[in-house]
VOPAGU-2260 file (C-alpha; in pm, 1 decimal, decimal comma):
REM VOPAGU-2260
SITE   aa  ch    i         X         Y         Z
SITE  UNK   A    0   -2598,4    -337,2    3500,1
SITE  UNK   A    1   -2384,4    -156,5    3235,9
SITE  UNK   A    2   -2299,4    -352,1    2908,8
SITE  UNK   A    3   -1960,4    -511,8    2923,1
SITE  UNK   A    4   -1705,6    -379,5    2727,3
SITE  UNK   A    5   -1491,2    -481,3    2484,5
SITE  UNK   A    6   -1139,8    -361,9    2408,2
SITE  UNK   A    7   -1028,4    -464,4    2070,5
SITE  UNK   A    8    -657,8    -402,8    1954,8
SITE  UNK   A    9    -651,9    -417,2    1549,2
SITE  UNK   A   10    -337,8    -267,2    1326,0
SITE  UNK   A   11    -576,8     -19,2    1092,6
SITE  UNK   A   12    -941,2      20,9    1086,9
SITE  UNK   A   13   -1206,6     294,5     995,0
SITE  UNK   A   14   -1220,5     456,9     808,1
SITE  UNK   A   15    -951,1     288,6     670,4
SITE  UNK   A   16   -1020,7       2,3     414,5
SITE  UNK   A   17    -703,9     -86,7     222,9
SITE  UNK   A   18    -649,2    -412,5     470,5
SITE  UNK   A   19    -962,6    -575,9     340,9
SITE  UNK   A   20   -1087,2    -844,6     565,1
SITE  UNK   A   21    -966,8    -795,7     913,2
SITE  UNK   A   22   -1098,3    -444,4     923,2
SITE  UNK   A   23   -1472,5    -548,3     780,8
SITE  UNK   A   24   -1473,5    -841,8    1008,5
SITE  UNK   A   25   -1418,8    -627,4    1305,0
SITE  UNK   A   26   -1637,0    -339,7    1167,4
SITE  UNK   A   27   -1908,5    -605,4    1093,9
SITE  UNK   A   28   -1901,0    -739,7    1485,3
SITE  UNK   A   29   -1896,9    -388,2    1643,7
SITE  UNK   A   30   -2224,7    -321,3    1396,4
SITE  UNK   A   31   -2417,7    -619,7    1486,4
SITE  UNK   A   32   -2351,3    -635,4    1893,1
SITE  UNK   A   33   -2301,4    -246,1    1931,5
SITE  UNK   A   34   -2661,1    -266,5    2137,4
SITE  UNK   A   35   -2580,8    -542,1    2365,1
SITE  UNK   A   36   -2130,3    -425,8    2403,4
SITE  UNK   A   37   -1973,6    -123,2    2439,2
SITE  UNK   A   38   -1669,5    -131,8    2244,9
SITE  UNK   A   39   -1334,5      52,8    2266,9
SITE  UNK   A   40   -1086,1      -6,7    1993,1
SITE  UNK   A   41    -699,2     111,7    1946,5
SITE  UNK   A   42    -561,4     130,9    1612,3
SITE  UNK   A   43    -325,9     320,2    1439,2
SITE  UNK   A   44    -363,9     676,1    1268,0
SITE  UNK   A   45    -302,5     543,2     859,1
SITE  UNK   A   46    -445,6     310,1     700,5
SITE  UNK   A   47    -248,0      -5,8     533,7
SITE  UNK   A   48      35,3      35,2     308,2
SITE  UNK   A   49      20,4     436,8     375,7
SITE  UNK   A   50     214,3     696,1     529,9
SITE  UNK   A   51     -70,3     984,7     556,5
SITE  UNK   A   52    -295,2     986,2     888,0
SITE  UNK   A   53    -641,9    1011,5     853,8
SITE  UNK   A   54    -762,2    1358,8     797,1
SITE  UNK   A   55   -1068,4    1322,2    1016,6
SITE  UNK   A   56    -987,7    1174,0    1292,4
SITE  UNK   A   57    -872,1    1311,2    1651,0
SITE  UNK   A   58    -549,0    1129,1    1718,5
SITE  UNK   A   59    -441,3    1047,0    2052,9
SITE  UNK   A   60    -798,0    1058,7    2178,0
SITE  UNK   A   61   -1119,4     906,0    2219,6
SITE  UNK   A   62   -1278,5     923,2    1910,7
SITE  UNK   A   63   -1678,0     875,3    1886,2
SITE  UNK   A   64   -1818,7     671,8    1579,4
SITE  UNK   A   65   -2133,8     649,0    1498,3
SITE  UNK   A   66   -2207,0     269,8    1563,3
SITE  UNK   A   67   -2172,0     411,2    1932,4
SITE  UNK   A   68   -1802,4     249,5    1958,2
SITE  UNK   A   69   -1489,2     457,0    2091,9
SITE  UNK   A   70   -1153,0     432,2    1884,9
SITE  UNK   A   71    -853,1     560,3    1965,7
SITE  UNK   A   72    -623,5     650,6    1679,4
SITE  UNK   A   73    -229,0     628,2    1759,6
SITE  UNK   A   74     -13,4     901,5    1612,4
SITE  UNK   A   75     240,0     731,3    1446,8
SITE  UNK   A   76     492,5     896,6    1621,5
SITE  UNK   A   77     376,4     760,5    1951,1
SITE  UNK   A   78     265,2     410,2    1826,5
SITE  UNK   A   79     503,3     224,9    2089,8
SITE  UNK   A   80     471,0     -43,6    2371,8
SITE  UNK   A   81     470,3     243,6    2601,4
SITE  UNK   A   82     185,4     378,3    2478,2
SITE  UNK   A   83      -5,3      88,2    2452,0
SITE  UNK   A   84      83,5     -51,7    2792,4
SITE  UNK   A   85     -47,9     272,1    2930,2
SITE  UNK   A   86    -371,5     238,2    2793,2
SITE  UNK   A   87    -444,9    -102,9    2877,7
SITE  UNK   A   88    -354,0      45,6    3220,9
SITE  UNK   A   89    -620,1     365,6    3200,5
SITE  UNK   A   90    -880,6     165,4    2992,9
SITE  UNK   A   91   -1149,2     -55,7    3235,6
SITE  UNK   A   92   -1260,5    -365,9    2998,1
SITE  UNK   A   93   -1422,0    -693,0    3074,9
SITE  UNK   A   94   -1272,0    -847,0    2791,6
SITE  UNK   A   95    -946,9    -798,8    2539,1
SITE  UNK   A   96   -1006,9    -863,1    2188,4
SITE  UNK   A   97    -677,4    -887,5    1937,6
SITE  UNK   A   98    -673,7    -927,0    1571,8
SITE  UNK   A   99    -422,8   -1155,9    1471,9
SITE  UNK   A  100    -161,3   -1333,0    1508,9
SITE  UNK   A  101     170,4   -1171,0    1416,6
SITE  UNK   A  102     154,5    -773,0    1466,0
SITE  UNK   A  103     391,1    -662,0    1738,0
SITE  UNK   A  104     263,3    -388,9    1856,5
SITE  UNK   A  105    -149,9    -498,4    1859,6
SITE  UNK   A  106    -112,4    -861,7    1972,5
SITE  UNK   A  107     226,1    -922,6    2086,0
SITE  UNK   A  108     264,9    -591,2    2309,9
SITE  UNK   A  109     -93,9    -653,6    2460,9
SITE  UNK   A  110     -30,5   -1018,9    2579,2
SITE  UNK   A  111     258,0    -883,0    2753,1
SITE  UNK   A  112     112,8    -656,5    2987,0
SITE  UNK   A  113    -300,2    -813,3    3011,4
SITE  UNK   A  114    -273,8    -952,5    3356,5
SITE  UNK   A  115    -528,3   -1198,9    3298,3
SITE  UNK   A  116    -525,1   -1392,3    2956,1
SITE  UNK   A  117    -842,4   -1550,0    3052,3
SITE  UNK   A  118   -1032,7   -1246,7    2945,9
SITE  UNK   A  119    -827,0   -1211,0    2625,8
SITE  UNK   A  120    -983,2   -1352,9    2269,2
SITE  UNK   A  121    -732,2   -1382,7    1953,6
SITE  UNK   A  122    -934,2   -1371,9    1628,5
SITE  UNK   A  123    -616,0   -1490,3    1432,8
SITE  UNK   A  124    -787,7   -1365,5    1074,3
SITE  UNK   A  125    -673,7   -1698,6     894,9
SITE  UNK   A  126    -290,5   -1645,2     993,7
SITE  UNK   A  127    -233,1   -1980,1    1053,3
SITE  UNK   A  128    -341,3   -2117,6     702,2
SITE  UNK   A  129    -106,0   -2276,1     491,4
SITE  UNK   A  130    -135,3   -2048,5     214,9
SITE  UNK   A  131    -142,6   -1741,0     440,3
SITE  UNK   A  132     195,1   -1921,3     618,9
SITE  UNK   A  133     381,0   -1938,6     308,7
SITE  UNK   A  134     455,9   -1554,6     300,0
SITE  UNK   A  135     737,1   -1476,0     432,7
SITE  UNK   A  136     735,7   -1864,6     595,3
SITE  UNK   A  137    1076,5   -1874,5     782,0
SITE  UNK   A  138    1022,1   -1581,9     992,8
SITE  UNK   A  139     630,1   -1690,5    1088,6
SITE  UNK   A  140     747,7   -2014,2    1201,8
SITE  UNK   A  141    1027,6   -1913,3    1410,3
SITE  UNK   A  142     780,5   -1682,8    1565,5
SITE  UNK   A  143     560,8   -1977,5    1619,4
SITE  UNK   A  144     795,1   -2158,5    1796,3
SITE  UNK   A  145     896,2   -1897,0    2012,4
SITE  UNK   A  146     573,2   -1834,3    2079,8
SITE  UNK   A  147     504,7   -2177,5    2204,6
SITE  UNK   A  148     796,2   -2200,2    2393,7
SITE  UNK   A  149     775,6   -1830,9    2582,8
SITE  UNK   A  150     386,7   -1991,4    2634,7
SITE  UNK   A  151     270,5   -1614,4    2509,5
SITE  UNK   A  152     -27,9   -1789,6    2378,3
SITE  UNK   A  153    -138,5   -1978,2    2708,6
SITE  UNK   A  154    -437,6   -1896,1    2914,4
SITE  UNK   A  155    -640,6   -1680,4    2612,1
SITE  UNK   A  156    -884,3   -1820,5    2387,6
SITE  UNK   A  157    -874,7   -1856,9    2016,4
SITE  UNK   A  158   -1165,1   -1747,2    1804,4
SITE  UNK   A  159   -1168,0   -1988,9    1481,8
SITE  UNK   A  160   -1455,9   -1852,6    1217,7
SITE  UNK   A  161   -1474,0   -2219,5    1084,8
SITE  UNK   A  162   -1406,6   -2617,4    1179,6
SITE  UNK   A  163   -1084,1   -2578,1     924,0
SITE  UNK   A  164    -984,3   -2268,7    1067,7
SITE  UNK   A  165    -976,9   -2450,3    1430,2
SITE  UNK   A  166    -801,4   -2736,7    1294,7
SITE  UNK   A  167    -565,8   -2465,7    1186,4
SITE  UNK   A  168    -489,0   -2322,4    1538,5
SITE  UNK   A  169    -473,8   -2721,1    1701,5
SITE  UNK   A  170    -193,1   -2748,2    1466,2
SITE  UNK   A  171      25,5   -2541,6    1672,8
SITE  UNK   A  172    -140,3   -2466,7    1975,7
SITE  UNK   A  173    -256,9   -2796,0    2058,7
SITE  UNK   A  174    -392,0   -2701,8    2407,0
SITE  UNK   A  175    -593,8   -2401,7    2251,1
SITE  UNK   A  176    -933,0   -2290,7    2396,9
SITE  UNK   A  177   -1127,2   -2224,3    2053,1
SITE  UNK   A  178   -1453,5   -2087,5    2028,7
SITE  UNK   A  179   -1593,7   -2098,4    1660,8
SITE  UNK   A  180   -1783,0   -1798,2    1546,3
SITE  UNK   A  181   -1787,8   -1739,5    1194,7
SITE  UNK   A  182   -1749,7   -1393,4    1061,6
SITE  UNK   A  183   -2002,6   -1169,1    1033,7
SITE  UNK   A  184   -2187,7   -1023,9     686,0
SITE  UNK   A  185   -2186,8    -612,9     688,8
SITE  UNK   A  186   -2494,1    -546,4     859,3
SITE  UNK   A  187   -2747,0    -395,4     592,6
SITE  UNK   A  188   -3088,2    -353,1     453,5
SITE  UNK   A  189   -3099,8    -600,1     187,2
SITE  UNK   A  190   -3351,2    -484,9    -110,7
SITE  UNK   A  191   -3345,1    -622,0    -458,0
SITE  UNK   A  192   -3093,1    -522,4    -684,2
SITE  UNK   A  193   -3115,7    -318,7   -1004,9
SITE  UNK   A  194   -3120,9    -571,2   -1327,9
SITE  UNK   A  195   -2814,3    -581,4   -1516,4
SITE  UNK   A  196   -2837,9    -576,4   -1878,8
SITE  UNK   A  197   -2627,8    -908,5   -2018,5
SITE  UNK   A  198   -2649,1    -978,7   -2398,2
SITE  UNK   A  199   -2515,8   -1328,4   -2555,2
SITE  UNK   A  200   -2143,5   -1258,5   -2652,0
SITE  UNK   A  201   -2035,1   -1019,0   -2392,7
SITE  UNK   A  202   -1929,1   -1011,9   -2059,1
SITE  UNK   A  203   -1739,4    -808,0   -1781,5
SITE  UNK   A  204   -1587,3    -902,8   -1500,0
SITE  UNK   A  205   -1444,3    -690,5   -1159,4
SITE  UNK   A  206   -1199,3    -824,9    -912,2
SITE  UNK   A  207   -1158,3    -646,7    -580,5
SITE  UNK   A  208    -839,8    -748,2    -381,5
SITE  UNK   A  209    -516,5    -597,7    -271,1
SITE  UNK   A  210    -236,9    -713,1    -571,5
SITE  UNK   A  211     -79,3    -984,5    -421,3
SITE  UNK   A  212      14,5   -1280,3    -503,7
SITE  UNK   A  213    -226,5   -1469,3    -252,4
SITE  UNK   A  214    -509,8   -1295,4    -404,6
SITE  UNK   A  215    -376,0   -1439,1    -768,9
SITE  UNK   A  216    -470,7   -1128,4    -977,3
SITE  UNK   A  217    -168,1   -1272,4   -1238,6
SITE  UNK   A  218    -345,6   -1638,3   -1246,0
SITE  UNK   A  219    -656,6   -1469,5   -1315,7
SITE  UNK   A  220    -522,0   -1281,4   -1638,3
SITE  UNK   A  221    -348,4   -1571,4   -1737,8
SITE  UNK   A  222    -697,6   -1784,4   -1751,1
SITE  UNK   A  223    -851,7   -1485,2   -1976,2
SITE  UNK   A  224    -531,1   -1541,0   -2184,6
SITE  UNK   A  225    -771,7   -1893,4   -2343,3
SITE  UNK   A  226   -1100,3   -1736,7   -2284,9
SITE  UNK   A  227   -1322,4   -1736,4   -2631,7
SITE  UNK   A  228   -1553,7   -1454,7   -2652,9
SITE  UNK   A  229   -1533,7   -1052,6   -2601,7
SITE  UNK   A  230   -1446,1   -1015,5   -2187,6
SITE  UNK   A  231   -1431,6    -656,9   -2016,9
SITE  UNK   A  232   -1195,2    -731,4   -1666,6
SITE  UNK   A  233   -1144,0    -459,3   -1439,9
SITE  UNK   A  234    -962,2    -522,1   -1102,9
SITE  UNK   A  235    -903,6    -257,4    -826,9
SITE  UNK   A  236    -693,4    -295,6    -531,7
SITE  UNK   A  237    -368,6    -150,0    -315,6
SITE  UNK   A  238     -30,5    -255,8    -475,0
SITE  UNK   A  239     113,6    -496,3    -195,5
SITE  UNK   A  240     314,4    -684,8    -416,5
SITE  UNK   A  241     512,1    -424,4    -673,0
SITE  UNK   A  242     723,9    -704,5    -810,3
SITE  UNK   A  243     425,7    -923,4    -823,6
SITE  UNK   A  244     238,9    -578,1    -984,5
SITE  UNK   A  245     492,6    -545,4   -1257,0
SITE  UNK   A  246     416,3    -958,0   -1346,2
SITE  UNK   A  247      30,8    -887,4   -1382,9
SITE  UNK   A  248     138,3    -552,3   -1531,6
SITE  UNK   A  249     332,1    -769,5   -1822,7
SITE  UNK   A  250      26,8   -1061,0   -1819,3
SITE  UNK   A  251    -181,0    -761,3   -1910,0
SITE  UNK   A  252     -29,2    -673,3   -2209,9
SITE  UNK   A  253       8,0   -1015,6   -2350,2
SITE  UNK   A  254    -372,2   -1038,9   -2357,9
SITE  UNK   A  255    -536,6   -1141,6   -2706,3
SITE  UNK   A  256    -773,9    -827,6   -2853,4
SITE  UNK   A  257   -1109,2    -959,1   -2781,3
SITE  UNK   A  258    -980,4    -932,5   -2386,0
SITE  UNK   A  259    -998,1    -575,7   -2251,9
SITE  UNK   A  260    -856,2    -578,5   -1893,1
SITE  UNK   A  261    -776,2    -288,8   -1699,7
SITE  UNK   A  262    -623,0    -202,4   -1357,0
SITE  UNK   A  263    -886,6      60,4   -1201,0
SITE  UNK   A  264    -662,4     203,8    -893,1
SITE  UNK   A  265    -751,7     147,7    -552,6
SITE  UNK   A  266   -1123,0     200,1    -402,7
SITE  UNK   A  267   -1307,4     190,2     -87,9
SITE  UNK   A  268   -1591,7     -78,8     -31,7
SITE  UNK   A  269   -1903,7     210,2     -67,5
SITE  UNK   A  270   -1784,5     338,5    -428,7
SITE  UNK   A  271   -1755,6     -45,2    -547,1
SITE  UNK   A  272   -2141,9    -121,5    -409,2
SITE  UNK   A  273   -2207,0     174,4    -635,7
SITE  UNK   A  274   -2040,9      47,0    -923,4
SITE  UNK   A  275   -2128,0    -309,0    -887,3
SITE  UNK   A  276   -2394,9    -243,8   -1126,5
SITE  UNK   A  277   -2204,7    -228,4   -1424,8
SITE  UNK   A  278   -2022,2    -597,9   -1405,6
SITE  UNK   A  279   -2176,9    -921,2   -1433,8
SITE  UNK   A  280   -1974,2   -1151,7   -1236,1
SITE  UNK   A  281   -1671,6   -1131,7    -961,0
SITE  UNK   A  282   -1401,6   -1308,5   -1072,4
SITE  UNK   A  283   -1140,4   -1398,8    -795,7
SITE  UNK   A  284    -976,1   -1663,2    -789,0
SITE  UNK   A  285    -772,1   -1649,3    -483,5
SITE  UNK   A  286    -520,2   -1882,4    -300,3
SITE  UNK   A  287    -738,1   -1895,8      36,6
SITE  UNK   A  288    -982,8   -1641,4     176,1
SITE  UNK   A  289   -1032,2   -1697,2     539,5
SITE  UNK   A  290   -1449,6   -1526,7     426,1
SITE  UNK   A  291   -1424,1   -1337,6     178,1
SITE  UNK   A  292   -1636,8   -1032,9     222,5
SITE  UNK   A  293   -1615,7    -908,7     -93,9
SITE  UNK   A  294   -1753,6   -1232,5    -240,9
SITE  UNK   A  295   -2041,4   -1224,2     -20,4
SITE  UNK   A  296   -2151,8    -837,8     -75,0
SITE  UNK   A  297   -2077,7    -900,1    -418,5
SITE  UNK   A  298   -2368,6   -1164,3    -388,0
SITE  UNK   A  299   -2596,0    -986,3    -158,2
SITE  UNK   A  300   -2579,5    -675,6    -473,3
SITE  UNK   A  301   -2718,2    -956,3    -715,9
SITE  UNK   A  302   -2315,5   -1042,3    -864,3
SITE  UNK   A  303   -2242,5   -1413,5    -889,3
SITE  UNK   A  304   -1870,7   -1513,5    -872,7
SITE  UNK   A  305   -1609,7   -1732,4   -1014,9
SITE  UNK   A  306   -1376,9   -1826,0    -737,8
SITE  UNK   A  307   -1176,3   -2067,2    -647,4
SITE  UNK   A  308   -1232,2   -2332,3    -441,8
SITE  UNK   A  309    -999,9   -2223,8    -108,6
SITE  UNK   A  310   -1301,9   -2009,4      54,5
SITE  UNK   A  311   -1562,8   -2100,7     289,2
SITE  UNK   A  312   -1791,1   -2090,0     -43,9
SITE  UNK   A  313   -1907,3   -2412,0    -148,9
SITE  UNK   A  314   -2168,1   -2562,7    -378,7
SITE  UNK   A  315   -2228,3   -2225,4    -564,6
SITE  UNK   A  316   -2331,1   -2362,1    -879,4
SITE  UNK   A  317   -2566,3   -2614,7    -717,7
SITE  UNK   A  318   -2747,2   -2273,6    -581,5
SITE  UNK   A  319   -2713,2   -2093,4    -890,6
SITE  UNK   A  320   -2486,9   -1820,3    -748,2
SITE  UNK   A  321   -2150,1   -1866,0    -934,6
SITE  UNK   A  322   -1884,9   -2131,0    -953,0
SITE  UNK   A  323   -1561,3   -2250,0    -730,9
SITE  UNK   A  324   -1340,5   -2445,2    -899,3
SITE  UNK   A  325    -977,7   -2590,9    -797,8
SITE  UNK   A  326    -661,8   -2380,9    -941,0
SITE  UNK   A  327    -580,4   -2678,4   -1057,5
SITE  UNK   A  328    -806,2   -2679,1   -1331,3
SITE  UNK   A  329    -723,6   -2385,4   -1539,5
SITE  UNK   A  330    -957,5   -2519,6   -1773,9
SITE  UNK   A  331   -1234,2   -2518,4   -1558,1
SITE  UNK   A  332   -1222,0   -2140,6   -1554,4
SITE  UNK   A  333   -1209,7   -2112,6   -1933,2
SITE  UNK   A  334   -1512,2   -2348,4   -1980,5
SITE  UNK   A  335   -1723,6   -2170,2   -1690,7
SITE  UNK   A  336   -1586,1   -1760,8   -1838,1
SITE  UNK   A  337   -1728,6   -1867,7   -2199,5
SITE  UNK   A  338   -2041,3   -2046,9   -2051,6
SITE  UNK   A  339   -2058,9   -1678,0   -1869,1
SITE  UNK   A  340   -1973,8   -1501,3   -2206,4
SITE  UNK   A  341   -2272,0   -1697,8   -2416,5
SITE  UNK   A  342   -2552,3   -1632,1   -2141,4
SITE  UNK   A  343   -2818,7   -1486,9   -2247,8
SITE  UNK   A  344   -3064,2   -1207,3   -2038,7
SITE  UNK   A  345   -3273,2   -1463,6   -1869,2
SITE  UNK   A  346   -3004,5   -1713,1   -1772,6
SITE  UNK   A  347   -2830,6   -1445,0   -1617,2
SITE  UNK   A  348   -3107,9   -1294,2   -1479,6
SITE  UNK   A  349   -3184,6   -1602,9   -1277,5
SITE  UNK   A  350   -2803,7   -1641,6   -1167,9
SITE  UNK   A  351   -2816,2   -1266,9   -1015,8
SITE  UNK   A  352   -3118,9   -1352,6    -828,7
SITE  UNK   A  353   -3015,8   -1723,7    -692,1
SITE  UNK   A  354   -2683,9   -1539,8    -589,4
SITE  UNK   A  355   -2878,6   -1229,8    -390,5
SITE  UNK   A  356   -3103,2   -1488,9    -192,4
SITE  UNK   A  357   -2836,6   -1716,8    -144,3
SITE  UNK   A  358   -2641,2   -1360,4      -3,4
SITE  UNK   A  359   -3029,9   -1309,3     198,7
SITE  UNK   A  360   -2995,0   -1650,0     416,7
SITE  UNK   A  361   -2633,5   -1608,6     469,5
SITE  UNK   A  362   -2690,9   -1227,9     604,2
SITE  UNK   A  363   -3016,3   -1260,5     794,9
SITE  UNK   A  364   -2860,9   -1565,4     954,6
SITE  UNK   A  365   -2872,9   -1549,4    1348,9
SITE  UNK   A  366   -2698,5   -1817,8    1498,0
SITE  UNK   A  367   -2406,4   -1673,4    1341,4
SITE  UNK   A  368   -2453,3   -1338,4    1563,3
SITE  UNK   A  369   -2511,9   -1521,1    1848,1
SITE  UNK   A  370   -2176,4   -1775,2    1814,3
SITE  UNK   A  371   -2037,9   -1429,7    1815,2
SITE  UNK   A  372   -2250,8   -1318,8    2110,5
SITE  UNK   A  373   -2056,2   -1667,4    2306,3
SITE  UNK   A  374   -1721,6   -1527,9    2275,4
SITE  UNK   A  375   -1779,6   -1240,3    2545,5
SITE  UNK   A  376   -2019,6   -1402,0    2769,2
């Protein structure tokens, strides 16, 4: 017998990178059952927030990666339900897998024309939490209840990567079929990472998100507005938000002297993983993270974090590997930055290591491949 295969409908995808966590979960679950699936995947030709197609792709075609999977990359000229009811027509799949919740033309489209929504799994990405719900809120809901009423939902099954996350879906799909299956970790090599140097008195901190104000970028600079102590913060990420931009923009320059922050532009995942090296913590305190890659590879490179505590990270500072505290408690963030400020070499030195073994169990974990293995079998 062949393998099965999968078709997966996602909005962008490799090589873009700009819309963060729904690309590197589905990256990370083609990488880790690419020997055991064969999967075929339609996107579009640009990445998020762009209007340039990718320059090394074939659109319109089959396009071989090297993981083994197939992708085919709609022009955006012919990015229509047309198009994609044709290929569902041409394509022979054992299973349908759609990212999201709310795109039109990658969920919505597809549910019209699959014959058979028993062989159709939604990974809805965290759309359904409340913080993800409250932007643009009035025009998700009404689409919620439309959706329940046209019963465009009924028949597939729902993957939830947590217990909250399937509490999330039962909240408005009641009758759901939900298999959990937590995200996957990039699939890598893990070796020990190079020692950062960390001297009493200093400290520098990166944030990686799109600027936004779930990923509360201007909450952030506002915290480092109290901090004691001489604090490098650099932050990289595509401008979602430009209103929201122009707020951090102004936070930024009402910073006191011994705070040096600075927006670095936008960068893919590979040229941070190089540059992780020359920060000390993540600091991202974010209004919900359905994962949170970024926090995890930031751990796996030997970089604790400061977060907040709306991820699926818990207990970090029992383990050593960083802090999440409640954006409630703007203090809390002071007190833990300075604590970071005044370490010393071997505090920090243990921190990095308690954060890349911590990063070691999560990755080499592999029930979590084979809840993921459940969804298509």
């Amino acid at each position: 017998m062949g393998k099965k295969k999968i078709l997966i409908f996602i909005d962008w995808y490799l090589p873009g990178f700009r819309a963060g966590g729904p690309i590197r979960s589905c990256a990370n679950l083609v990488a880790h059952l690419s020997d055991e699936f064969e999967f075929l995947i339609i996107t579009s030709d640009v990445d998020y927030l762009s209007l340039s197609s990718y320059k090394t792709v074939n659109k319109n075609e089959w396009n071989r990666l090297p993981d083994g999977s197939s992708v085919y990359y709609i022009a955006n000229e012919k990015l229509n339900s047309t198009v994609i009811k044709k290929l569902i027509k041409e394509t022979e799949t054992d299973y349908y897998y759609l990212n999201g919740i709310f795109s039109k033309l990658f969920t919505i489209v597809p549910l019209r024309y699959i014959s058979d929504k028993k062989n159709v799994i939604i990974a809805s990405r965290g759309m359904l939490a409340s913080s993800a719900l409250a932007i643009k809120s009035l025009k998700k809901k009404l689409f919620l209840f439309f959706a329940k009423k046209t019963e465009l939902f009924n028949g597939v099954t729902f993957q939830a990567s947590s217990q909250e996350e399937m509490n999330q879906i039962l909240l408005f799909f009641p009758q759901a079929k939900i298999i959990v299956a937590p995200n996957l970790p990039r699939k890598m090599v893990l070796s020990k990472p190079n020692t950062r140097k960390k001297q009493f008195g200093e400290l520098r901190l990166l944030n990686i998100a799109r600027i936004s104000p779930e990923k509360n970028l201007l909450f952030a600079l506002e915290v480092l507005k109290h901090v004691k102590g001489n604090v490098s913060f650099d932050y990289y990420g595509s401008i979602y938000d430009h209103l929201y931009a122009d707020k951090c923009n102004k936070a930024l320059k009402g910073l006191p002297e011994n705070i040096k922050a600075e927006y670095k532009g936008e960068a893919n995942s590979e040229m941070l993983f190089q540059s992780m090296t020359d920060y000390h913590f993540l600091f991202m305190p974010s209004r919900g993270e359905n994962f949170g890659h970024i926090i995890l590879e930031s751990m796996s490179e030997g970089l604790p974090v400061i977060i907040s505590d709306q991820t699926p990270w818990n207990n970090l500072e029992l383990k050593n590997a960083g802090w999440e505290i409640s954006l409630r408690n703007t203090s809390g963030f002071v007190t833990v930055i300075e604590k970071c400020v005044e370490m010393n070499a071997s505090e920090y030195d243990a921190c990095s290591n308690a954060a890349f073994k911590y990063a070691a169990q999560i990755v080499m974990d592999k029930e979590k491949i084979q809840a993921n293995r459940r969804l298509f079998s």
